[in-house]
C-alpha positions in Angstrom: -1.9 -12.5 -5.8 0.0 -9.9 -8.3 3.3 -8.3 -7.8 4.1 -4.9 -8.5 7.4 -3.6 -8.7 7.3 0.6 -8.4 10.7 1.4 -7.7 11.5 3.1 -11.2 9.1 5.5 -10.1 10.5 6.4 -7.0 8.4 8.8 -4.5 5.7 9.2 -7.5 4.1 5.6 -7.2 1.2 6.9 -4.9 -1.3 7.2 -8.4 0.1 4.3 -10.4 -0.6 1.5 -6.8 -4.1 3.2 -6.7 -4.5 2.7 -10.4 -3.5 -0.9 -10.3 -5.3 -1.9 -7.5 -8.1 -0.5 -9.2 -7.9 -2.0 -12.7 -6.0 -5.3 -12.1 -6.5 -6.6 -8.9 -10.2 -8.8 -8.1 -12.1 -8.2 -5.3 -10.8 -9.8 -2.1 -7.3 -10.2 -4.3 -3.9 -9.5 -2.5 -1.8 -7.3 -4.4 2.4 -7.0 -3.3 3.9 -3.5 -4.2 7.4 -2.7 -3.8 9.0 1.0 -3.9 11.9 2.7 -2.7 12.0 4.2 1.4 13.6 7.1 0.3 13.6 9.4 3.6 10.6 7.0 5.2 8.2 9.6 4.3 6.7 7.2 1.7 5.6 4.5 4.0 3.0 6.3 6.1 1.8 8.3 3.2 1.3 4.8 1.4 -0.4 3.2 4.1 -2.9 6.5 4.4 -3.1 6.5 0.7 -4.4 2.7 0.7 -6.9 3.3 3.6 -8.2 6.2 2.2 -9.0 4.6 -1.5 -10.6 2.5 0.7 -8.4 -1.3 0.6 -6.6 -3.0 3.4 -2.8 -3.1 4.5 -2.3 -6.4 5.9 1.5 -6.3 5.8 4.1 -3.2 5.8 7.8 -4.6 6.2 11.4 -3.6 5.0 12.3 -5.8 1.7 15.9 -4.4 2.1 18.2 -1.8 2.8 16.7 0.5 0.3 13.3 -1.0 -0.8 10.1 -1.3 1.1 6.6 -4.1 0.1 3.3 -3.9 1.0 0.7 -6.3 1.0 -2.9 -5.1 0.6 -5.9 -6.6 0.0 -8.8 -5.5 -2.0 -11.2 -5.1 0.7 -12.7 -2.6 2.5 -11.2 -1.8 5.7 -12.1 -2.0 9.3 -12.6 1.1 10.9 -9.9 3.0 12.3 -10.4 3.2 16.4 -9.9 6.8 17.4 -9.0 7.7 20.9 -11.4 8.1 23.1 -13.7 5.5 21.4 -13.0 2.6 23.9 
């Protein structure tokens, strides 16, 4: 498990969490990120962002006031349900 802290680059981390998942976390390795909320904006974006590269969010919480973590894993996540597919 490896912690990253991107608040310094405040709503610009989307490129630098790929890039590190990418380069310096193992497969099936948990990697923490933390950034700034900022308007909230940020936190679905991230969680699209991780899906889409093609990892999993297992945790999305509020670190504090001002500062968001996620915990994602690099695996390959389960498919997302759309309606209708029940």
């Amino acid at each position: 498990m490896k912690r990253f802290d991107l608040r310094p680059l405040k709503e610009d981390f989307y490129d630098k969490m790929l890039f590190l998942m990418k380069n310096e976390i193992s497969a099936n390795e948990v990697a923490i990120f933390m950034f700034e909320i900022g308007d909230f904006t940020a936190i679905q974006k991230s969680a699209d962002v991780i899906y889409e590269a093609g990892y999993t969010l297992m945790n999305s919480i509020k670190f504090n006031e001002v500062d968001w973590t996620l915990v994602v894993k690099k695996l390959v996540p389960e498919p997302k349900i759309q309606e209708g597919d029940q």
